[in-house]
N, C-alpha and C positions, 0 to 999 in steps of 0.2 A: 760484427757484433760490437755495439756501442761500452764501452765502460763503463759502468754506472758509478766511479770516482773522479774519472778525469772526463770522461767525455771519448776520448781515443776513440778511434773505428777499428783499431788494429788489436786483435789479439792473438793468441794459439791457446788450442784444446789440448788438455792435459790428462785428461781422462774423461771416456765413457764407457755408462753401461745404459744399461734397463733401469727403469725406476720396478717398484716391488711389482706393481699389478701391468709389469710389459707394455703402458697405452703411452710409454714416452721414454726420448732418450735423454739420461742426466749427463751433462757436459760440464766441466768443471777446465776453466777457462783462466788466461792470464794474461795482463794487459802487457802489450807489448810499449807501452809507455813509462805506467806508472811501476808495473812489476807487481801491483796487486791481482788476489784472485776473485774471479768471480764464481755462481753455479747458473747456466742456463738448461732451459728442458725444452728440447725437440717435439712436439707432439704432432702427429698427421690429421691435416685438415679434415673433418666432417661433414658431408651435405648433409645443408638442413631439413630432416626431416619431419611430414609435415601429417598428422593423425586425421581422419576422415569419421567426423563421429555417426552416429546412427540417424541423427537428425538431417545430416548434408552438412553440417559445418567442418572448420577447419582450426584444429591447433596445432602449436609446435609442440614436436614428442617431448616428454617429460618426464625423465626418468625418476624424480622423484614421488611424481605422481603415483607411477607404476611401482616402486617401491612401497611408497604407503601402502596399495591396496590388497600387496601379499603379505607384507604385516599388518595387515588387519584381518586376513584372511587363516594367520598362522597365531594370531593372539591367543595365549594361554596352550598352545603347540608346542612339543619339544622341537619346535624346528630351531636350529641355531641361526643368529644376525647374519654370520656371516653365508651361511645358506641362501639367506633369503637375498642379499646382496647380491651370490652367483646368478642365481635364478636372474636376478636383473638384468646385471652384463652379459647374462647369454643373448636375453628378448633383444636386446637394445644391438649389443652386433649383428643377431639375425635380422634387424630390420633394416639394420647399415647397408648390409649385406646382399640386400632386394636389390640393387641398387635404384630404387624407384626414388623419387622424392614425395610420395606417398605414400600411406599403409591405414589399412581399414582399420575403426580400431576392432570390427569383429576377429583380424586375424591376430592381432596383438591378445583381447582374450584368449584364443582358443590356445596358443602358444604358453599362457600363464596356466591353464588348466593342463595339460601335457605334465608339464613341468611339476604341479602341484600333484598332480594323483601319482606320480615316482616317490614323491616325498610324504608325503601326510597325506590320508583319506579324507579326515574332517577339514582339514583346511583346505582340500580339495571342493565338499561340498557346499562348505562357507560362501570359497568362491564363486561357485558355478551359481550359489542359489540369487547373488546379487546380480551377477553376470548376465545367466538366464534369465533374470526378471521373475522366478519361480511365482507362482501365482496361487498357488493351494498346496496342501500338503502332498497330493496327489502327482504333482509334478516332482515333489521332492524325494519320496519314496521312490519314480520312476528311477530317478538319477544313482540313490543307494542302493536298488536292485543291478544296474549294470556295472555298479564296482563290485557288489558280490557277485557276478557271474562272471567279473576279469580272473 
């Protein structure tokens, strides 16, 4: 690891752990030259994963995209921020996870709606009614009849 003071190649690690949310190790380092410290962060490469929309096209997954759409789905919800963040990092490792380099995004819905009817009802049918594409009221009632029969 380069010294970002002197330049050196040579250093020792002097402490590691976990950074808060576990996706990295923090290493806190010391130039075997200068005797200054540094902090670098480990983190494990990811393939890039690549979203299969309904049309046939192709994006790179975007987790803030996916974020946005369950806080738009939980707006004026008691669902809490950081809720809805988990809900993220679950989708988003579950799709690591495939290890495909692919993923429909119908499976990506269907994984936000799982997730959303544990948490909130209404943000559950928020969800689903953009999701689904709901087309009349009658679709929509279908969808609130099967949460009250869960």
């Amino acid at each position: 690891m380069k010294c970002p003071y002197c330049d050196y190649e040579e250093s020792k690690v002097i402490d590691s752990r976990p950074t808060d949310e576990h996706e990295a190790i923090r290493r806190r380092r010391e130039c075997l030259s200068c005797n200054k410290r540094f902090t670098t962060y480990e983190k494990v490469e990811s393939i890039p994963l690549m979203v299969i929309k309904k049309d046939g096209s192709r994006q790179m997954f975007d987790r803030v995209k996916l974020l946005n759409g369950i806080m738009r789905a939980c707006e004026k919800r008691p669902v809490p921020t950081t809720e809805m963040e988990h809900i993220t990092n679950e989708i988003e490792i579950a799709a690591q996870n495939l290890l495909e380099r692919e993923i429909q995004s119908d499976q990506i819905g269907e994984m936000v709606m799982d997730k959303l009817k544990d948490i909130d009802e209404v943000a559950y049918v928020r969800f689903a009614s953009v999701y689904r594409q709901f087309k009349d009221i009658n679709t929509f009632v279908e969808e609130v009849n099967k949460l009250l029969k869960r």
